[in-house]
N, C-alpha and C positions, 0 to 999 in steps of 0.2 A: 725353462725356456722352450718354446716349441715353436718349431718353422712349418710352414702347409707347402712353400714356391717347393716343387720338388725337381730334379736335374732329368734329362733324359736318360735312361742308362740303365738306371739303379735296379727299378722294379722290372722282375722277371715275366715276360711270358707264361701261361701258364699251356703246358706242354707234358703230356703223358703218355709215356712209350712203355708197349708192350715187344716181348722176345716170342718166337715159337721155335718148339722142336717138335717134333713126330716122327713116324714111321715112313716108310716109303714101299712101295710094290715089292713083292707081293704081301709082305707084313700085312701092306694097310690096302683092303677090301677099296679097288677103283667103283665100284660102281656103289658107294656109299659117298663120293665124290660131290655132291649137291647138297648130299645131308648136313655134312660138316660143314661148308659153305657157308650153309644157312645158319647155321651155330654160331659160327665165327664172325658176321654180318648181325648178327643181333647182338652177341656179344661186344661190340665195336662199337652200335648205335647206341646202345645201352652206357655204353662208355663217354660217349661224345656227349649226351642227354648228362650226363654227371658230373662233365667236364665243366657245361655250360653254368651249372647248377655251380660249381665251386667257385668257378669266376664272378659269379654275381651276386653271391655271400663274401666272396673275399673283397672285392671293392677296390679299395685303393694299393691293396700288396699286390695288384700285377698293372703288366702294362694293359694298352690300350687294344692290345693285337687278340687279333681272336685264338682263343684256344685251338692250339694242336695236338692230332695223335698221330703216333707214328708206329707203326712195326718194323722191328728190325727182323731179319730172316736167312739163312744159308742158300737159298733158296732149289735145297733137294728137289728133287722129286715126288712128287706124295704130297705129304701133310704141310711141306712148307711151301711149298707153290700156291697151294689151296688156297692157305692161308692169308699170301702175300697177295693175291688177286682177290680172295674178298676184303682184304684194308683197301686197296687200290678203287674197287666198286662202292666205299663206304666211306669213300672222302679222306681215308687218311691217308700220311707219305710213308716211302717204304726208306726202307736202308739196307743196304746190303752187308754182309759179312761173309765172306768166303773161305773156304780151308785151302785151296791151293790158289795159284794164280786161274785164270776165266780159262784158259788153254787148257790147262792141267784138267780140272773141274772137267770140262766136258766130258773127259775121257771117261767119266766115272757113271756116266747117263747111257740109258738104253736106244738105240737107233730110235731118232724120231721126237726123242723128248726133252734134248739141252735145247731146243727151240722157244719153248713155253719158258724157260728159264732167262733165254737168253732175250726175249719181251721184256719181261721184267724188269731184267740190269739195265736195260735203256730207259727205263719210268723211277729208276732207283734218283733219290736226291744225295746219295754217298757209297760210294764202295770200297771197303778194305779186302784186301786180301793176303792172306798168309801166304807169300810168295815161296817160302823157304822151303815148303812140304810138295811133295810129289804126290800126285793119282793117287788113292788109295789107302796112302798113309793112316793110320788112325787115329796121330797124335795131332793131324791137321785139324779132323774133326773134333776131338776132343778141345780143344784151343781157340776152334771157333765156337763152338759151343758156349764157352763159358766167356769169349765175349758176348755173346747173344746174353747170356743171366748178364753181365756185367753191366751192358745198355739197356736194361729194359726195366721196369717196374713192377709188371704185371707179364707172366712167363703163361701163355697159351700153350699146351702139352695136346696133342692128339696123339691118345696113346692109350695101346686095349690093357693094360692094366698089368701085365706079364712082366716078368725077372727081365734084366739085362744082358744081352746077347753079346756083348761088346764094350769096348772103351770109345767113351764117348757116344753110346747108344743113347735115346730118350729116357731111361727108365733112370739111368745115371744120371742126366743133366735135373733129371727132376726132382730126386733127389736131394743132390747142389742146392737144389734151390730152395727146395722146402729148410733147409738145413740153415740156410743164410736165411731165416724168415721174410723170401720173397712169395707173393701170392702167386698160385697156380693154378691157373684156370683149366679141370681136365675133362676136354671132349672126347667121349668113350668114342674112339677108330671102329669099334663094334656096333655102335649104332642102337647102345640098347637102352641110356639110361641121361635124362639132361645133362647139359657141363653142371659140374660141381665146382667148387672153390677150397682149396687146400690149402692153408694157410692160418699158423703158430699164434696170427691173430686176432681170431676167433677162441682161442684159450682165456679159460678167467686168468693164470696166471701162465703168461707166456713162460715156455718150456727155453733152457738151453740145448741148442743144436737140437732139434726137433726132428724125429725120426717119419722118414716116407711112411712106415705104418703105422704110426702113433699120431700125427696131426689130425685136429681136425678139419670137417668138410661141413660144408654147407652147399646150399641152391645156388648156383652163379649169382641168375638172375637177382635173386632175393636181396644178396648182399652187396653185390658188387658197388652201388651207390657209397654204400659205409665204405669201402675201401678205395675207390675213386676219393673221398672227401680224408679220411686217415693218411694217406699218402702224397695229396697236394693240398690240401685246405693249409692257409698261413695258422700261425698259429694266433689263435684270437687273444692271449692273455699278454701278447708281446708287441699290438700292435702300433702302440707310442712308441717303442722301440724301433720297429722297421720302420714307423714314419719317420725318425731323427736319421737312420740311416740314408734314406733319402731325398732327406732334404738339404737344400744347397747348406755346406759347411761352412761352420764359423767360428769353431776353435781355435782357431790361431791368433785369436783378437785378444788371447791372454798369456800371459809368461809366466810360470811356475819356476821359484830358483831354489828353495829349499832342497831338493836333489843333486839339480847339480853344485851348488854351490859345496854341498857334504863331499861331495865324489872330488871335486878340485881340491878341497882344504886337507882329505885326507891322502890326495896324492894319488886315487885310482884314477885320476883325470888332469887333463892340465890345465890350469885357470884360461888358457886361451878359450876353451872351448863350453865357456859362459856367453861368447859371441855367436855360439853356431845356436840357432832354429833349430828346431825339430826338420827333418827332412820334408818339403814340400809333396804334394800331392804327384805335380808330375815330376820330381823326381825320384820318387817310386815307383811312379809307373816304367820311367826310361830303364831302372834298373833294372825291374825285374822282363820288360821286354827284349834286354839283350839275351836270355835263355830263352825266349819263344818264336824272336824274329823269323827263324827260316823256317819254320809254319806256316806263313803269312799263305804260302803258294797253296798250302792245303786246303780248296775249295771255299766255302760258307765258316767251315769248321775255322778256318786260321783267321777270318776275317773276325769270328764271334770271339774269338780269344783276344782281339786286340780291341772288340769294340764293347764286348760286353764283361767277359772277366776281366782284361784290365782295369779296368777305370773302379769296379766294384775291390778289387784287390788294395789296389792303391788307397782307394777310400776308408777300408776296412785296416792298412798298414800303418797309416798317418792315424787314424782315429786311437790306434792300440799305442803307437807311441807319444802320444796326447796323453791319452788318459795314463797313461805309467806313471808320466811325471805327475801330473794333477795329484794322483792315491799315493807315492812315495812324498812328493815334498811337503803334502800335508802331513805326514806321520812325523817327519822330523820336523816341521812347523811345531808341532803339538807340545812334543819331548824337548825342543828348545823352551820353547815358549813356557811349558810344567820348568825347568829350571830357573829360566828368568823369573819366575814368580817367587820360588823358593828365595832367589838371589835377594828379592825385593824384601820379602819379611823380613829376613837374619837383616835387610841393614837397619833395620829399626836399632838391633842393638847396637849398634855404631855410630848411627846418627839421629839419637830420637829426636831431636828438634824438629825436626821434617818427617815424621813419623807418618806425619796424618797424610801428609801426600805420599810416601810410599807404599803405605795402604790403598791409596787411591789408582797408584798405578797400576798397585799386585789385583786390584780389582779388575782394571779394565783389561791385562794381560786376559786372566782368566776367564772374560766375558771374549776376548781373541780368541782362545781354546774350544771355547764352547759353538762357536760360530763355525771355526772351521774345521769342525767335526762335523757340524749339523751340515755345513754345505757340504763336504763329502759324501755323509749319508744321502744327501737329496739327491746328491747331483751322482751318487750308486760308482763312483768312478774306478773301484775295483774292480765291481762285474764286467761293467762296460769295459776296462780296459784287457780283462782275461778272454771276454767272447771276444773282441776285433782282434785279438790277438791270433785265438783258435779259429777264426775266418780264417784273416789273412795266409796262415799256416794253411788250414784246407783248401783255399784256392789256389795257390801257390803250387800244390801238390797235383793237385786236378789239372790244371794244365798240363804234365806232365804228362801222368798216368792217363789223361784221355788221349793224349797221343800214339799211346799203346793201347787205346779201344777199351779203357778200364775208367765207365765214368763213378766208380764208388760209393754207388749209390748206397750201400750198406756195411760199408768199411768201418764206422765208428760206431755205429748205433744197427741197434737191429728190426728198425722199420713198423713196427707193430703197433705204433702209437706216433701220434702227432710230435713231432722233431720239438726241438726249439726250435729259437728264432735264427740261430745261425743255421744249423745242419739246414732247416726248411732252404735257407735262401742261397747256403752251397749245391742244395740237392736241386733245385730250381735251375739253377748256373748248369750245374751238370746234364740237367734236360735239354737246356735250349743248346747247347754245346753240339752233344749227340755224336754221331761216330764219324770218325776221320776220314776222309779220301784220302787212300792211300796203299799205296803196294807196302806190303812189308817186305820188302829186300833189304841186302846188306846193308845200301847205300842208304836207305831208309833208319834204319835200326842204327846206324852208324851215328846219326844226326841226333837220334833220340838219345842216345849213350852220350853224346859231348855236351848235349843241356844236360842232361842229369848231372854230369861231374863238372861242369862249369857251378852246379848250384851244392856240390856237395863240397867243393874248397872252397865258395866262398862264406856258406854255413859253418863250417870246419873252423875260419878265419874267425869269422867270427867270435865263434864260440871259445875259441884260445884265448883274444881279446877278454871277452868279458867275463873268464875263470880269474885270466892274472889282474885285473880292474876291482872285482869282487874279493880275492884274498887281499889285495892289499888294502881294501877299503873297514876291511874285516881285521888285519892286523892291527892297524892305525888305530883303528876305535877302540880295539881291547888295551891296548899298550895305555893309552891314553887314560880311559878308563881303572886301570892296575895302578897307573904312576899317582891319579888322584886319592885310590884307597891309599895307596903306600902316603902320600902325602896326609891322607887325615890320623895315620899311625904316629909320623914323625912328630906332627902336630900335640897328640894326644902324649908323645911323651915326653917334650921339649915341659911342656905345659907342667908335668908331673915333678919333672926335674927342677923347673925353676921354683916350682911351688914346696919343693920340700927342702932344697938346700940355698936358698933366697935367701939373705940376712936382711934385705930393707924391703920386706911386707909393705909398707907403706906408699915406693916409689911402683909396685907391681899392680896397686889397686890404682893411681896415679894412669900409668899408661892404660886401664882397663884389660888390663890380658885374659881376664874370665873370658868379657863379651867378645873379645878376639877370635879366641879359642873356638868357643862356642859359633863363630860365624861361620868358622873353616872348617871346623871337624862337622855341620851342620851338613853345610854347601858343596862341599867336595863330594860324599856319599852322592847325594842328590844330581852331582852330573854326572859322576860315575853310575848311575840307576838310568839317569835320562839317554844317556848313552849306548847302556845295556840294552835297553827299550828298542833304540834305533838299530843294532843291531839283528835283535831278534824280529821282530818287525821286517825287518828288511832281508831276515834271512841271507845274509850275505854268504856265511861258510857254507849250507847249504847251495846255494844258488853258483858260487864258485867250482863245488865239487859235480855239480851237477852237467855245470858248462864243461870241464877235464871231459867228464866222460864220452858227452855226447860229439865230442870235437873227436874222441879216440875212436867210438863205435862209425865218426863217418868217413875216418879214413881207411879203417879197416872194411868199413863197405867200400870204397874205390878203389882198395886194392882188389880184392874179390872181382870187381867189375871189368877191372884192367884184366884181370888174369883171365877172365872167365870168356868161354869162345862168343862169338856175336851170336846172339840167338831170341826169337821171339819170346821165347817162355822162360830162360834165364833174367833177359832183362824185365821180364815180368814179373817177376818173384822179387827181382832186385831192389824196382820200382814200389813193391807192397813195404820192404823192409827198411827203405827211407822214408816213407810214409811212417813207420813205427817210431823209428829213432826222432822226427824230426814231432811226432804228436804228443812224444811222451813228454815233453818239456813241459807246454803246455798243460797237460793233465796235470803234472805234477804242482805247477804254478795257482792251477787252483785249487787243490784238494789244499794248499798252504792256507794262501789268504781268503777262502770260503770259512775256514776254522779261524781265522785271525783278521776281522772286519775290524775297519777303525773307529775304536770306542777312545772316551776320554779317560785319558793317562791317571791310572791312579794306582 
């Protein structure tokens, strides 16, 4: 089924942002000042030129809005001022990032030159600032730093090629970056040799954590296209995929009960809850806006979270708990329906008179089987419900973490190659996002620490629910399954019994007790198998044990958080480690059913 009406919303901007670090006086030779300039102004155009070039091969996976580029910057002295005013002269927007608050900062400038800085912050369309750090500090710098790699895609270095002087120096951040396989674009501060491009992919086989002297380089100029299109180009093999994503929805025009209806009979549910829907669109949305509401005040940034990640979130939420039921209640569609079939032959021996029609039925059952495996496979509703799944998880998280200036753009994957179709369309969301307005004070940090633990109890909550829902769903079946072998035993030896100590043979062939026998010691195996089936299939003990944990590891992240002092770079670390706990499920979900796609039950 495929829709073209697509909603406003969905399809991203397409938006690529470069980080710079550099040196600053006297490191970095001023009267080389125009040279760099010009570097980084062709550098830029070159970018914009490539941009245009991906927008217009990618077609219908972006919006209608013209491509943007933006430089995020600290905005030093030196190399990132340079910087920030050739984006500025080259049409693209800036972003600020700061290591203390705009007061603080000054103080760290030479009489005459927080002026040219302080231009800037007024042309900036956002500004964070690490409020918590004093003049000086170097953990300030290091922390804005690595939000600068965090926001960017393409990391600008002007830097003369020398050892690191410091924490949190150029030669460090560049490092980071080569290391996280982001592309570095390095303008010699020396002035001796064109920008080069450094970056893991350009290796036939990308390296793990790739070393500052071990990547390789190429001509900026030369490659920067290929990497401009590596890094935003949709992905072309998935793009029926991002069409269905954005096209107006219409999964709800069907009800799938073979899931829940197993989850109620076996008592991990309660037969009421055959009446509830899947959760509607917006009410996913309203949930998960109650952890981002008071962002709202955060500039563009809080507006783009309610107008552009929510609605993709939600859509992305509701699609993954769609397709769950769809790919479960077909599996136990499959393994009832392989039993009722078995049920149908063995009654031939009990009722041949009607033989010919129970064969007729075990036919059609089995032409049932065959169908809705085949719609399953068509309709991929595994895959499709593990990636909406692992969106809605990564969006979910992104709002978060870009709160704290972390748009992750290489959290899961290591960038070197065209994404899929989710990463492409998170990493998209995370572009047009971009860096938060915002002081990071306590009062700040404070706000970000109550959505995170508003979202780690009710994960937590979660996750308890549907360990103790999963074992008992997992008892029930095995018990049930055990009682029917022990029942084909009883059978087989009732059978045994009457048959050797029986004095009237006669009245035994009368009642037919062979073909008796022979139905139940047949049938019982057979749903004690189909049974087995649904359990493994469904992974339940796993999937139970899996939920314990991760409900354990996320309240022991909350204590950590409770205990731990308020701080930018704590809750930062904090933030990456709920990202862990909460992605690992996912991974885990599909490394299962990638290895266990639904084939016909035999």
């Amino acid at each position: 089924m495929e829709h073209t009406e697509r909603e406003t919303g969905f399809q991203p901007r397409l938006v690529l942002r470069f980080g710079v670090t550099g040196h600053r006086p006297p490191r970095l030779d001023v009267a080389l000042q125009e040279r760099v300039k010009q570097q980084c102004c062709e550098i830029f155009r070159l970018a914009q030129e490539s941009l245009h070039a991906v927008r217009e091969a990618g077609g219908a996976a972006f919006s209608d809005d013209v491509p943007e580029m933006q430089l995020v910057s600290s905005l030093a002295e030196g190399a990132d001022v340079w910087a920030a005013e050739s984006a500025l002269e080259c049409g693209a927007n800036l972003a600020v990032c700061l290591p203390f608050a705009a007061e603080q900062y000054r103080r760290d400038f030479a009489p005459g030159q927080w002026a040219r800085s302080a231009a800037l912050l007024s042309r900036a369309r956002s500004i964070a600032s690490l409020a918590e750090y004093r003049a000086g500090d170097e953990a300030g710098y290091e922390l804005a730093g690595r939000m600068v790699l965090s926001q960017s895609d393409i990391l600008l270095a002007i830097w003369d090629g020398e050892g690191a002087r410091g924490r949190g120096g150029t030669t460090h951040i560049i490092g980071e970056a080569v290391a996280l396989h982001q592309p570095v674009i390095h303008i010699d501060a020396a002035g001796k040799q064109p920008p080069q491009l450094l970056w893991s992919g350009l290796h036939e086989a990308v390296p793990d954590r790739p070393s500052l002297d071990g990547v390789e380089r190429a001509n900026a100029a030369e490659v920067l296209p290929q990497v401009v299109a590596a890094l935003c180009a949709p992905p072309s093999d998935r793009q029926r995929t991002l069409n269905r994503f954005y096209a107006h929805d219409t999964l709800r025009s069907r009800r799938f009960l073979g899931w829940p209806v197993l989850l109620a009979a076996s008592g991990a549910r309660p037969w009421r809850s055959l009446l509830n829907r899947t959760p509607t669109l917006e009410q996913s949305a309203q949930d998960e806006w109650r952890h981002l509401e008071e962002f709202r005040i955060h500039g563009a940034f809080g507006q783009k979270l309610e107008t552009l990640l929510l609605p993709r979130y939600s859509r992305a939420d509701y699609r993954a708990n769609s397709f769950a039921v769809r790919f479960r209640s077909s599996f136990v569609a499959n393994f009832m329906l392989a039993g009722l079939a078995v049920l149908l032959a063995l009654s031939g021996l009990l009722l041949p008179e009607i033989k010919l029609w129970l064969i007729a039925a075990e036919l059609i059952v089995i032409i049932m089987i065959v169908v809705n495996t085949r719609r399953t496979q068509r309709g991929d509703y595994h895959r499709q419900w593990l990636d909406h799944r692992h969106m809605a998880e990564r969006l979910r998280l992104l709002a978060l973490s870009s709160a704290l200036g972390r748009l992750s753009l290489r959290d899961v994957e290591n960038g070197t190659r065209r994404p899929g179709w989710v990463s492409w369309l998170v990493r998209a969301t995370a572009r047009e996002l971009g860096l938060v307005r915002a002081e990071f004070d306590k009062a700040y940090l404070a706000k970000v620490q109550t959505a995170m633990l508003r979202l780690i109890d009710e994960q937590a909550a979660y996750h308890r629910r549907n360990a103790r829902a999963m074992s008992k769903a997992n008892h029930r079946l095995h018990l049930v399954g055990d009682n029917l072998f022990f029942g084909t035993i009883i059978a087989c030896l009732l059978f045994l019994g009457i048959s050797l100590f029986a004095t009237d043979q006669v009245a035994l062939a009368e009642w037919n007790l062979p073909a008796i026998v022979t139905f139940v010691t047949a049938l019982f195996p057979a749903l004690a198998a189909a049974l087995y089936g649904i359990r493994m299939q469904g992974d339940f003990a796993a999937t139970s044990e899996r939920s314990s944990i991760i409900a354990r590891q996320l309240v022991q992240l909350k204590f950590a958080i409770v205990r731990d002092p308020l701080s930018f770079e704590r809750l930062t670390d904090r933030s990456r480690r709920l990202s862990e706990i909460m992605l690992a499920e996912s991974d885990q979900w599909r490394l299962h059913y990638e290895t266990r796609p639904l084939s016909l039950p035999g």
